[in-house]
Backbone atoms as SQL, in Angstrom:
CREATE TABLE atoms (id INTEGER PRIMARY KEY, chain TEXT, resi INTEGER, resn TEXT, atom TEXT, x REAL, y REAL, z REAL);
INSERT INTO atoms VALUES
  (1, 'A', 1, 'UNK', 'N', 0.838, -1.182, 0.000),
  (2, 'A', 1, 'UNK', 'CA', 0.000, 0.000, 0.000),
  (3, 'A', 1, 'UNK', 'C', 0.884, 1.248, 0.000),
  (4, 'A', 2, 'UNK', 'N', 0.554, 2.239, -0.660),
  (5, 'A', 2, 'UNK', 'CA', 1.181, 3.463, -0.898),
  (6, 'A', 2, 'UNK', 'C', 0.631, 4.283, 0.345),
  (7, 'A', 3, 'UNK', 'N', 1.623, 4.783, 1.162),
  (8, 'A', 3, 'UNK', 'CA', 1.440, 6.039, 2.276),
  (9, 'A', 3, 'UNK', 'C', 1.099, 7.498, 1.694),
  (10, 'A', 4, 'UNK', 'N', 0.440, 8.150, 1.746),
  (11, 'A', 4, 'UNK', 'CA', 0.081, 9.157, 1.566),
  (12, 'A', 4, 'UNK', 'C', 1.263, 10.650, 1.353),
  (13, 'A', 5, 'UNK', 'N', 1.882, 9.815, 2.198),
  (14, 'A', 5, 'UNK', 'CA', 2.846, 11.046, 1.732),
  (15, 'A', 5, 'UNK', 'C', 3.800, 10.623, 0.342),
  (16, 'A', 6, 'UNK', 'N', 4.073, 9.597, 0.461),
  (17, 'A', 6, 'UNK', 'CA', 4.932, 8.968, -0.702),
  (18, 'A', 6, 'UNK', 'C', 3.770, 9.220, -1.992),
  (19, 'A', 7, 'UNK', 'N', 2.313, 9.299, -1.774),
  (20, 'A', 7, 'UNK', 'CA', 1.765, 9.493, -3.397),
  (21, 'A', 7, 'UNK', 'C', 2.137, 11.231, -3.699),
  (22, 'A', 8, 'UNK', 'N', 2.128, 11.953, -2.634),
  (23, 'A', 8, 'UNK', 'CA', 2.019, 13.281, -2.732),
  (24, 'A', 8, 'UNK', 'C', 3.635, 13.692, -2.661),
  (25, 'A', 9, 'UNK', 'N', 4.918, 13.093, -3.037),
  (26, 'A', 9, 'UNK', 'CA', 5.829, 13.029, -3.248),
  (27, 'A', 9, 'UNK', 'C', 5.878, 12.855, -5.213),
  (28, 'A', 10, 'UNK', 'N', 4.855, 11.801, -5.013),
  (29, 'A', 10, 'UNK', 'CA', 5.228, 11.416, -6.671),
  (30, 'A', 10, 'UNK', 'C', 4.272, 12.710, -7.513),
  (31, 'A', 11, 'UNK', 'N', 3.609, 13.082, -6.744),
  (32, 'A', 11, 'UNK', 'CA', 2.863, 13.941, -8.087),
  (33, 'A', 11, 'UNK', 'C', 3.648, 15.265, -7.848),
  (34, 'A', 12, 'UNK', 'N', 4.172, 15.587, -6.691),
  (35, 'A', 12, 'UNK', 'CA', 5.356, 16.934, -6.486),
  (36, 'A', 12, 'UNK', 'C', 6.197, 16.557, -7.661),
  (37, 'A', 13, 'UNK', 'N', 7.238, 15.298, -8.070),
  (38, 'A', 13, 'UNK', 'CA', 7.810, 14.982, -9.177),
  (39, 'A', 13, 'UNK', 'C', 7.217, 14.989, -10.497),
  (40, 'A', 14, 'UNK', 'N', 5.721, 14.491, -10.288),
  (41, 'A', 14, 'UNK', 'CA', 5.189, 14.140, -12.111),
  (42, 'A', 14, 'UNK', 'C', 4.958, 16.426, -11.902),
  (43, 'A', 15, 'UNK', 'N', 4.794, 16.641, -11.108),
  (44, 'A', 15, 'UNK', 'CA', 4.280, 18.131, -11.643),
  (45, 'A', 15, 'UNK', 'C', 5.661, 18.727, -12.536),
  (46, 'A', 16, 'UNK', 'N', 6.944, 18.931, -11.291),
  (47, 'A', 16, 'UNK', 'CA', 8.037, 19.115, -11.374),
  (48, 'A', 16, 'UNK', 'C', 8.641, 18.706, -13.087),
  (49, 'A', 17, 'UNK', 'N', 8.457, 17.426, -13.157),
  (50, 'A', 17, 'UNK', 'CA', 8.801, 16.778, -14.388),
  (51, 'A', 17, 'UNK', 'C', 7.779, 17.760, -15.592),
  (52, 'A', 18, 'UNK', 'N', 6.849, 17.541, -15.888),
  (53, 'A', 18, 'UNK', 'CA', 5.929, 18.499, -16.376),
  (54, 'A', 18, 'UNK', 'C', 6.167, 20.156, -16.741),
  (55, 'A', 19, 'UNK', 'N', 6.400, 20.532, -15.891),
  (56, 'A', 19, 'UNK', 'CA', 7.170, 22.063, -15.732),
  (57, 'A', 19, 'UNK', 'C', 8.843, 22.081, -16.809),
  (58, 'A', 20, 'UNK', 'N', 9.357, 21.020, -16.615),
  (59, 'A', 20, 'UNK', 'CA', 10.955, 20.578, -16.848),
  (60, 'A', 20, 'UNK', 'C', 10.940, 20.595, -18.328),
  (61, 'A', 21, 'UNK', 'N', 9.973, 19.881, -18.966),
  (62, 'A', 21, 'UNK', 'CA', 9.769, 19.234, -20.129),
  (63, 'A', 21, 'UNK', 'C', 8.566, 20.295, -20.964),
  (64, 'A', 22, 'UNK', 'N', 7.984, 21.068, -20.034),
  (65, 'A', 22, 'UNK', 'CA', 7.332, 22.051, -20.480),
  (66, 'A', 22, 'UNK', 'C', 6.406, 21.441, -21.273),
  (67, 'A', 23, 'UNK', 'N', 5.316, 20.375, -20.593),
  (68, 'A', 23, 'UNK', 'CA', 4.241, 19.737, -20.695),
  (69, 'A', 23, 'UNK', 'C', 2.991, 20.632, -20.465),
  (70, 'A', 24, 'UNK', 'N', 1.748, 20.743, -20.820),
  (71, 'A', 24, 'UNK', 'CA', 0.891, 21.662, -20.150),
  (72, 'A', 24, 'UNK', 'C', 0.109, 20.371, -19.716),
  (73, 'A', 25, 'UNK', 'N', -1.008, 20.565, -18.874),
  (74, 'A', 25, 'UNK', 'CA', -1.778, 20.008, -18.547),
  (75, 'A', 25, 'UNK', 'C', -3.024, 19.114, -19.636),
  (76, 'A', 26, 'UNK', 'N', -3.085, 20.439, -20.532),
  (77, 'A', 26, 'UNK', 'CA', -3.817, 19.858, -21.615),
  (78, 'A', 26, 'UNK', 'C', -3.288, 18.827, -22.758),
  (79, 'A', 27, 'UNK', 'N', -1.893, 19.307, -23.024),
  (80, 'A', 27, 'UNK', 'CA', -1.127, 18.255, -23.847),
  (81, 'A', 27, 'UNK', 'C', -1.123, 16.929, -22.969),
  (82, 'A', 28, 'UNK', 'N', -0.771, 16.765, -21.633),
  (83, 'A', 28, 'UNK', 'CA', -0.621, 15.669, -21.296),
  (84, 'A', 28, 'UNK', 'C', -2.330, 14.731, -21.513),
  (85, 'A', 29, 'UNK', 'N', -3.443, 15.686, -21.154),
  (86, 'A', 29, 'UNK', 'CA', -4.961, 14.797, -21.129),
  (87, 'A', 29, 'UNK', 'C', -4.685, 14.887, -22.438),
  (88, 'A', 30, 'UNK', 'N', -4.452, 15.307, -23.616),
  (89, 'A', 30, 'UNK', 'CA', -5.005, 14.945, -24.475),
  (90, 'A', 30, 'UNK', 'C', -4.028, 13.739, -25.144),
  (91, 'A', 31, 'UNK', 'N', -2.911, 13.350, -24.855),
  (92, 'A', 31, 'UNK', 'CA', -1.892, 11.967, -25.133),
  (93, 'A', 31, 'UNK', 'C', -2.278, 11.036, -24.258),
  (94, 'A', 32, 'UNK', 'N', -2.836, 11.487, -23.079),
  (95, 'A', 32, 'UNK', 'CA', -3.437, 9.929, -22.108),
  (96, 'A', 32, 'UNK', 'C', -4.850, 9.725, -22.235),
  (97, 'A', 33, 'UNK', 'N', -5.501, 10.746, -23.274),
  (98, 'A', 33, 'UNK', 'CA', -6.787, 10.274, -23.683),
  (99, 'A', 33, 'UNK', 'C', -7.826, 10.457, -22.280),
  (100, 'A', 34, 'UNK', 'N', -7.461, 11.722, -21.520),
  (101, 'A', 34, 'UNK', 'CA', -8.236, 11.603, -20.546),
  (102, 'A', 34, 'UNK', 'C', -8.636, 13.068, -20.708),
  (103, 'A', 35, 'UNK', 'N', -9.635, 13.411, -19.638),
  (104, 'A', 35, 'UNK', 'CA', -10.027, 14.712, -19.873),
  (105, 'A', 35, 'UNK', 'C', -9.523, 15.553, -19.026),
  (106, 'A', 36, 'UNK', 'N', -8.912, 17.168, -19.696),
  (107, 'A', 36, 'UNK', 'CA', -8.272, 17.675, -18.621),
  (108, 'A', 36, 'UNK', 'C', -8.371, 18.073, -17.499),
  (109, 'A', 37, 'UNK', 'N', -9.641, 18.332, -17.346),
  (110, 'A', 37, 'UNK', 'CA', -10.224, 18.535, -15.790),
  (111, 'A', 37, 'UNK', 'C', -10.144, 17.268, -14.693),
  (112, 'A', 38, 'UNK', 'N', -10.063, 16.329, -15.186),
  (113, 'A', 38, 'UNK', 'CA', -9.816, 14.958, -14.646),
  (114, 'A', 38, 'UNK', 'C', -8.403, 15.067, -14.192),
  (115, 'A', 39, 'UNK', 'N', -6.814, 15.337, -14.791),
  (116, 'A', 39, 'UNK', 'CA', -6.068, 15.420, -14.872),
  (117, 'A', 39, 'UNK', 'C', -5.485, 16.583, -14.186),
  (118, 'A', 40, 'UNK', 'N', -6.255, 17.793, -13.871),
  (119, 'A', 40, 'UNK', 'CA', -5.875, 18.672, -12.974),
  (120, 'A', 40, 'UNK', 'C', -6.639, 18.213, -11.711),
  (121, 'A', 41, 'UNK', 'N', -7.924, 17.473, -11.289),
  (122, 'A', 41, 'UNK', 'CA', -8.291, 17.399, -10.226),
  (123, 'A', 41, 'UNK', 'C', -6.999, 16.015, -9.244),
  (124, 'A', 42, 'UNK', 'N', -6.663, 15.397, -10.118),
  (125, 'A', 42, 'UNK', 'CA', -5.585, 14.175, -9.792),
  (126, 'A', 42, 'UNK', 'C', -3.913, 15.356, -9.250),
  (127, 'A', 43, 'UNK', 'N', -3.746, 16.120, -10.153),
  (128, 'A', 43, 'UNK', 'CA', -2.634, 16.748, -9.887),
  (129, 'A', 43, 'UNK', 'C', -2.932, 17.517, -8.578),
  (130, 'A', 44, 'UNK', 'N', -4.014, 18.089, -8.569),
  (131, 'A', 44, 'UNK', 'CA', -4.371, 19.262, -7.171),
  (132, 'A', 44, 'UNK', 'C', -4.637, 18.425, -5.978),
  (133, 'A', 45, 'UNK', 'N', -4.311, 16.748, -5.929),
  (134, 'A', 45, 'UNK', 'CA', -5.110, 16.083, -4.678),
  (135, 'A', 45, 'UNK', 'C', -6.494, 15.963, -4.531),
  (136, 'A', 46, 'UNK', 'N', -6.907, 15.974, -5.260),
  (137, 'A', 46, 'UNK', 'CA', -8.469, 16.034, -5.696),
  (138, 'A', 46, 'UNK', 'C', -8.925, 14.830, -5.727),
  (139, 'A', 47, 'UNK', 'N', -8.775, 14.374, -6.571),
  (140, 'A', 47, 'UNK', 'CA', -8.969, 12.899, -6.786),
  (141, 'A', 47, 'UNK', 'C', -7.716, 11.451, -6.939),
  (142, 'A', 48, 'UNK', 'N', -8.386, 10.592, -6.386),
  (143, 'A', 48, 'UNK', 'CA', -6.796, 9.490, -6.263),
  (144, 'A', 48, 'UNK', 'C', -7.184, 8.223, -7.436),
  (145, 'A', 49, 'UNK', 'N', -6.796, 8.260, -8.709),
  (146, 'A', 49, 'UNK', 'CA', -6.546, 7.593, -9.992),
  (147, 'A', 49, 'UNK', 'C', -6.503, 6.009, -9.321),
  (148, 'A', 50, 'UNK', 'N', -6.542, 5.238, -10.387),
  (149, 'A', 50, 'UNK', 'CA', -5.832, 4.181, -10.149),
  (150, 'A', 50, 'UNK', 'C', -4.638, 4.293, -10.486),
  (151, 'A', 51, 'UNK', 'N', -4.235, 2.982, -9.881),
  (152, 'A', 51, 'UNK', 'CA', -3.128, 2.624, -10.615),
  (153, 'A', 51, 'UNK', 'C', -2.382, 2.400, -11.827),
  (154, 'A', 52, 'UNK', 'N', -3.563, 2.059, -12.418),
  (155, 'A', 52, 'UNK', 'CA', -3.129, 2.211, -13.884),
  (156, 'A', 52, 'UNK', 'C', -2.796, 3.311, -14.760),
  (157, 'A', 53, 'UNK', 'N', -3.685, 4.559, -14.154),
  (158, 'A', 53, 'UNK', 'CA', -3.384, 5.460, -14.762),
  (159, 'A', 53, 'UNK', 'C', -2.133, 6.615, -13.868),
  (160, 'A', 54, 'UNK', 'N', -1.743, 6.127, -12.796),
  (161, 'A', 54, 'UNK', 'CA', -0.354, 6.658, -12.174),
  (162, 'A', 54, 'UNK', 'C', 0.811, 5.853, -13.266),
  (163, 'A', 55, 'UNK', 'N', 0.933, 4.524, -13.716),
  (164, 'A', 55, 'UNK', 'CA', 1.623, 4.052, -14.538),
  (165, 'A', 55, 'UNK', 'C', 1.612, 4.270, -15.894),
  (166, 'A', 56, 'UNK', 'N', 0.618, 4.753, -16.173),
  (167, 'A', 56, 'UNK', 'CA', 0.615, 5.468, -17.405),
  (168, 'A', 56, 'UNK', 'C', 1.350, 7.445, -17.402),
  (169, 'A', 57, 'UNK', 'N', 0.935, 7.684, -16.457),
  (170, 'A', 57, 'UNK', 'CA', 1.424, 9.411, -16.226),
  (171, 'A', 57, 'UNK', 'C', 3.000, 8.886, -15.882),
  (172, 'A', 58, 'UNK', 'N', 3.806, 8.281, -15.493),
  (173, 'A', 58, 'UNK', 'CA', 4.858, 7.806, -14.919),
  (174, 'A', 58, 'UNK', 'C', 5.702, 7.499, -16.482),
  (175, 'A', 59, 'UNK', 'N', 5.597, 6.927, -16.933),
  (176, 'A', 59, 'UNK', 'CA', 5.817, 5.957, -18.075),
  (177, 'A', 59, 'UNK', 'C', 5.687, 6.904, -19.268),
  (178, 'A', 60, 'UNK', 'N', 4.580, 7.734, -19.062),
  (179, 'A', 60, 'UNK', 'CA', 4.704, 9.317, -20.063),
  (180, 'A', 60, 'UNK', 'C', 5.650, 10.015, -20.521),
  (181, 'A', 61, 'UNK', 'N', 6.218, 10.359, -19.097),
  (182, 'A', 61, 'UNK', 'CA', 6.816, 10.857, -18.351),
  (183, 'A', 61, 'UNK', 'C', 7.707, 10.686, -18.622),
  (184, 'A', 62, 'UNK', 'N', 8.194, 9.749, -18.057),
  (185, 'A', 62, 'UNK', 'CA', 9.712, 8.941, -17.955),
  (186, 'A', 62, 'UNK', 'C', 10.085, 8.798, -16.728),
  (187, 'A', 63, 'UNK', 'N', 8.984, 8.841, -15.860),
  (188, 'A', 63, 'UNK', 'CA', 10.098, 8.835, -14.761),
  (189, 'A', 63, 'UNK', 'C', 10.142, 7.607, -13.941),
  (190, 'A', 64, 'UNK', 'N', 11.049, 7.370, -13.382),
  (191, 'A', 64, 'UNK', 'CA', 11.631, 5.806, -12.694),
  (192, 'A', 64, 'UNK', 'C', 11.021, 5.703, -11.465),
  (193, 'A', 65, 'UNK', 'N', 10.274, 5.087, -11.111),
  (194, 'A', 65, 'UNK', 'CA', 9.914, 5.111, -9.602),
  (195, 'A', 65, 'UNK', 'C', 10.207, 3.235, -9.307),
  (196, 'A', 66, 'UNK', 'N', 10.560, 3.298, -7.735),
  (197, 'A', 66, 'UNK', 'CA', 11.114, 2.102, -7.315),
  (198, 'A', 66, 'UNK', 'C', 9.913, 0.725, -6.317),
  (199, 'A', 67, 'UNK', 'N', 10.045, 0.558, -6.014),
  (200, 'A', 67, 'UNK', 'CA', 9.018, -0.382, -5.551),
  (201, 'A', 67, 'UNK', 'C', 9.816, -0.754, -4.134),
  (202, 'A', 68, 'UNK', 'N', 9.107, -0.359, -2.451),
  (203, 'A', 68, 'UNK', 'CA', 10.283, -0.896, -1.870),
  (204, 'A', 68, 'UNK', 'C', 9.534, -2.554, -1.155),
  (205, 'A', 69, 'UNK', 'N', 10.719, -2.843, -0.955),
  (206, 'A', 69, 'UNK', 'CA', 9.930, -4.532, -0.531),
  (207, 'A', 69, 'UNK', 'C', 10.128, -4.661, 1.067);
C-alpha cells in the first residue's frame, strides 16, 4: 500500500517533471486520452486515480519510480 505522503511526493515529481519538459496540462490529457479537468483534479489532490493510470502518467513521463519490498 502506498502512504500518503509517498503518493504526494510522486505527483510533487510528475508536476516538477511536467514544468521541466514544459508539458501543459492539456497536452498531457489529451496523449493519455483523458479529460483535462480529470487530470488537474488528480494533480491538485483532488482525486486518487488508479493505478493504472499513475503508470501510465509515470511511463509518459519517464520517470523511474522504485518499488520498496
Amino acid at each position: 500500500m502506498v502512504r500518503q505522503t509517498e503518493w504526494y511526493e510522486l505527483l510533487d515529481t510528475i508536476v516538477e517533471v511536467m514544468q521541466e519538459k514544459e508539458i501543459t496540462q492539456t497536452q498531457m490529457a489529451k496523449d493519455l486520452e483523458v479529460r483535462q479537468p480529470y487530470l488537474n483534479r488528480v494533480l491538485k489532490r483532488k482525486n486518487a486515480p488508479s493505478v493504472e493510470f499513475v503508470f501510465r502518467v509515470v511511463n509518459y513521463l519517464g520517470i523511474k519510480i522504485g518499488v520498496a519490498k
